[in-house]
Each structure stands twice: as C-alpha cells, then as structure tokens.
C-alpha positions in Angstrom: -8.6 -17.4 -18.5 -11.1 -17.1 -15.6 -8.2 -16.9 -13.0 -6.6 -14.6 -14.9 -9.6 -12.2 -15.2 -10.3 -12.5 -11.3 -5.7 -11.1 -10.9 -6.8 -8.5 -13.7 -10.5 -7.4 -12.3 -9.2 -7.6 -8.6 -6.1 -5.5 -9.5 -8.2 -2.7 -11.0 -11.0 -2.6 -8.3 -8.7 -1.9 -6.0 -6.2 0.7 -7.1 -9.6 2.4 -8.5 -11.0 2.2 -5.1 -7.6 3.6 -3.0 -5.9 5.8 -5.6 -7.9 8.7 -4.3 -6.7 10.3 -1.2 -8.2 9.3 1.4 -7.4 8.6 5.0 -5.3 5.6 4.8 -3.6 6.8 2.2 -2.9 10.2 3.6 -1.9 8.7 6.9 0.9 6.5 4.9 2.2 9.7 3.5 2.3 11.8 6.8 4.2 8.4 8.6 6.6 8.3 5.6 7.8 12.4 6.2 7.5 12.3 10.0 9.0 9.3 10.4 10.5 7.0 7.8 9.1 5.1 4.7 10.0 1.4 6.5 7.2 2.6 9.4 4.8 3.7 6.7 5.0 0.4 4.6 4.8 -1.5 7.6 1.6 0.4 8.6 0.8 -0.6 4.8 1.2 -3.9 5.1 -1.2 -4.4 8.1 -3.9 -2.4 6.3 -3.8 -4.9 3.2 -4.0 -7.6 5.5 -7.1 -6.3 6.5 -8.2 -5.5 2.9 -7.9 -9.0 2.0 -10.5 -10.4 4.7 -12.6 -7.3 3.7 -12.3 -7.9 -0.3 -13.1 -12.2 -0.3 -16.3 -11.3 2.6 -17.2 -9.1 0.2 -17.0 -11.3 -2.6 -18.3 -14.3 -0.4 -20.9 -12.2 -0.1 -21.6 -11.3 -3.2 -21.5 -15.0 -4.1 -24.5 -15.2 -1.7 -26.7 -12.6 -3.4 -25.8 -13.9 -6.9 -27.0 -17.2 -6.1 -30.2 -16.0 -4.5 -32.2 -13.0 -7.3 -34.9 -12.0 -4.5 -32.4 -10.6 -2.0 -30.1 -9.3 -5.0 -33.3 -7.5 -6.4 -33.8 -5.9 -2.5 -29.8 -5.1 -2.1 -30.8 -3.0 -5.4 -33.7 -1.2 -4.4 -31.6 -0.2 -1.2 -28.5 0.9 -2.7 -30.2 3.5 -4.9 -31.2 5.5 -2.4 -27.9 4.6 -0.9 -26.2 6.6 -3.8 -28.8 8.9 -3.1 -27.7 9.6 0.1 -23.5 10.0 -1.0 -24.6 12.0 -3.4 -25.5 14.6 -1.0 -23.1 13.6 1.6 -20.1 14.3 -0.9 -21.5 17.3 -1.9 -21.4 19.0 1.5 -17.8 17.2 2.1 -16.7 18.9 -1.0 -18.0 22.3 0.1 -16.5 22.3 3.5 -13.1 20.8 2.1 -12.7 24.1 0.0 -13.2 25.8 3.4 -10.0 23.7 4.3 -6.1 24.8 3.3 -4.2 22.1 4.3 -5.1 17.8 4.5 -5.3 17.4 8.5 -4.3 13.8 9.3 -3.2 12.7 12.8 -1.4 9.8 13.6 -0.7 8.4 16.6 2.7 8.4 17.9 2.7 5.6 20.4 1.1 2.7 18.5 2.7 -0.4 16.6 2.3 0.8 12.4 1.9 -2.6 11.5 -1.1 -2.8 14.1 -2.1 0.4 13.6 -2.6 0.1 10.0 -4.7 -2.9 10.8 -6.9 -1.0 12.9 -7.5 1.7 10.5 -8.1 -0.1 8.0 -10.9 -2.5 10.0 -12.8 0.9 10.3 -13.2 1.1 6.5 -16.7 0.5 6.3 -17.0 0.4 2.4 -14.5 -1.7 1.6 -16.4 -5.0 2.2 -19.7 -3.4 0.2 -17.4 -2.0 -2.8 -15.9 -5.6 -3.0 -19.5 -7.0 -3.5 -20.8 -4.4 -5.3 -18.3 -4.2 -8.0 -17.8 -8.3 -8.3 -21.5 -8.5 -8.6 -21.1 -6.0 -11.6 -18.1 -7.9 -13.4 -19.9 -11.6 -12.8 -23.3 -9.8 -14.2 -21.2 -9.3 -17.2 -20.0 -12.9 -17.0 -15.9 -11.3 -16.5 -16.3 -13.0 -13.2 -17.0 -16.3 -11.7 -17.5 -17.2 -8.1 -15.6 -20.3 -7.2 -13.7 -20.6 -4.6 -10.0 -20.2 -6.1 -11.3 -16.7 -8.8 -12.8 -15.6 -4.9 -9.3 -16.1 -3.2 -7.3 -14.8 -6.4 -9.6 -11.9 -6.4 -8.9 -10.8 -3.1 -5.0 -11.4 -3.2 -4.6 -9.7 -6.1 -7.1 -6.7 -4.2 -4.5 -6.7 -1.8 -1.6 -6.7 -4.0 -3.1 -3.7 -5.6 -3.9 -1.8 -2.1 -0.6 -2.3 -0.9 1.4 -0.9 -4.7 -0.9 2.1 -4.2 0.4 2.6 -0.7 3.3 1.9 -1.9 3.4 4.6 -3.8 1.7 7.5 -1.3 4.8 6.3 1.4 7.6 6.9 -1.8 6.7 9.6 -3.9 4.6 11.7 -1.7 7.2 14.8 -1.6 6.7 15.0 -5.0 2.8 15.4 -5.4 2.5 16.7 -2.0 1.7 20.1 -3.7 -1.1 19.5 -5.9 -2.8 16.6 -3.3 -4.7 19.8 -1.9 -6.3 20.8 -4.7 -7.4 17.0 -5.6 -8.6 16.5 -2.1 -10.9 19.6 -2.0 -12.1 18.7 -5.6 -12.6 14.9 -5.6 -15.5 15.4 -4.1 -17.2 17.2 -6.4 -16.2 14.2 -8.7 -17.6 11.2 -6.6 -21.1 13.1 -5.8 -21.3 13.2 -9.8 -20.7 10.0 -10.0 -22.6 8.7 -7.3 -25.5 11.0 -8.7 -25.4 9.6 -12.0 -26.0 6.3 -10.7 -28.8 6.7 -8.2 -30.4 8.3 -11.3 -29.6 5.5 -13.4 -30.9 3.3 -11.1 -34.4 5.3 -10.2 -34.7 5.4 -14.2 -35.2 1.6 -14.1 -36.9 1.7 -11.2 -40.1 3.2 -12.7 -39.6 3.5 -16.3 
C-alpha cells in the first residue's frame, strides 16, 4: 500500500504542478503547430528526464529535513514569507498579463528538442522545492514514507505524470488554443490567492 500511495501521490503532484500553462508547456504546444507533434514529444521527453532528477532531489531532500525538526522548523519560518513574496509577485504578473493579447513563446529553431527540452526544463527553479515541499506535506500526514524504493517510485511516477500532461498540450492544443488566453492572463489571479492564503495561514501559527 505504501508503494502504491507514493504511484498515486507522485502522479497527482505533478499533473497539479504542470497542468497550468506555463512555459514548458506552452513551448510543447508552439513546437507541435510549427513543427510537428514527434519534435514536441521529443522535446517532452527530455524535459521529464530532467523532472525526474529534480522530483527524487527534492524528495531526498525532503527526507533530510524530515529526519532533522530544527532545520524543518527554519525551512518553515522561511517559506512563509516566501509565499509572502509570490503573493505579490503573481499579483503584478497577473496585472501585466491582462495588458497582454496573445501567449508569446519563442523557441529556438536550431537546437536538438530532445536537448532543448532538457535545458528548459533544468531552468525550472521550483520544481525541486515543490517536490520537497509537497512530500513533506503528504509524509506529515503519514500518506508518505521516505525509503528509498516510495522515493524512486515517487519520482517515476512524477515523471510519468509530467510527460501525459505534455502529452496532452503537443495533441490537443488546436482545440483549447482559444480559451488558453484567457486562463493564462487569469491564473494568476488564482495562484496569488492561493499563495496568500497560505502565507497567512502560516503567520497565523506563527504568533497565535
């Protein structure tokens, strides 16, 4: 049951942490109209490569500050004001994406898509702290452990789950393509609420 719960939990985490457009995932799409969906699912399957090494050092890490209550108790601290800072960064994003008509993605022409997806996704900077963060959540509420093989499950079945997302922006884009504009200047909106709602949550426990 615990190797089943690490498939199911890293599944979830990461299609909930993808789903939204984003960069990758908008870069997948343009490939798949400019050139052909092969070249964008190769491009996908360099960035899940990545997002496997970035999902079990995230959950290695995690391991670490699970193990070890002082530094998990500072990590804490630090990521409230953290949230505190999103908050007000996706705020502003969301303003100046209503300023914007059209998702501007460039891609460049020249590289390999299988490297190039690699490389994009190595500049993902909160994959590796959204791994650790959300498997220190689940193993708080003892749905996760951190052994080796629920670590390595965990992060194959992230991976799985990146690359069925991707899957998904490189086939069916045409058909969404439309109403991605409105989610993209909207979303957000959305994360700064729900960033906001946990820096307060957090500064509640602080000093009440």
């Amino acid at each position: 049951m615990t190797f089943v719960l690490a498939i199911f939990l890293g599944l979830i985490i990461s299609i909930g942490g993808i789903i939204i457009p984003g960069m990758l995932n908008m870069t997948i799409a343009k490939i798949s109209i400019k050139e052909s969906q092969k070249q964008a699912l190769n491009f996908a399957l360099g960035a899940v490569i990545v997002v496997f090494i970035q999902s079990y050092l995230g959950t290695y890490f995690a391991k670490f500050l699970d193990a070890n209550p002082v530094f998990s108790e500072g990590l804490k601290k630090i990521g409230t004001f953290i949230f505190i800072g999103l908050t007000i960064a996706f705020t502003i994003m969301g303003f100046n994406a209503k300023k914007k008509k059209d998702i501007e993605v460039t891609i460049d022409k020249k590289r390999n898509r299988f490297f190039y997806g690699m490389a994009m996704s190595s500049f993902n900077m909160f994959a590796i702290p959204w791994y650790a963060l959300t498997s220190l959540m689940m193993a708080s509420k003892e749905l996760f452990q951190y052994d080796m093989i629920s670590i390595v499950l965990f992060s194959l079945s992230a991976a799985i789950g990146t690359y069925f997302v991707f899957y998904l922006y490189a086939k069916f884009f045409k058909l969404i393509e439309h109403k991605l504009t409105f989610i993209v200047q909207n979303i957000n909106f959305l994360i700064a609420a729900l960033t906001g709602i946990v820096a307060a949550s957090s500064l509640y426990k602080m000093f009440f």
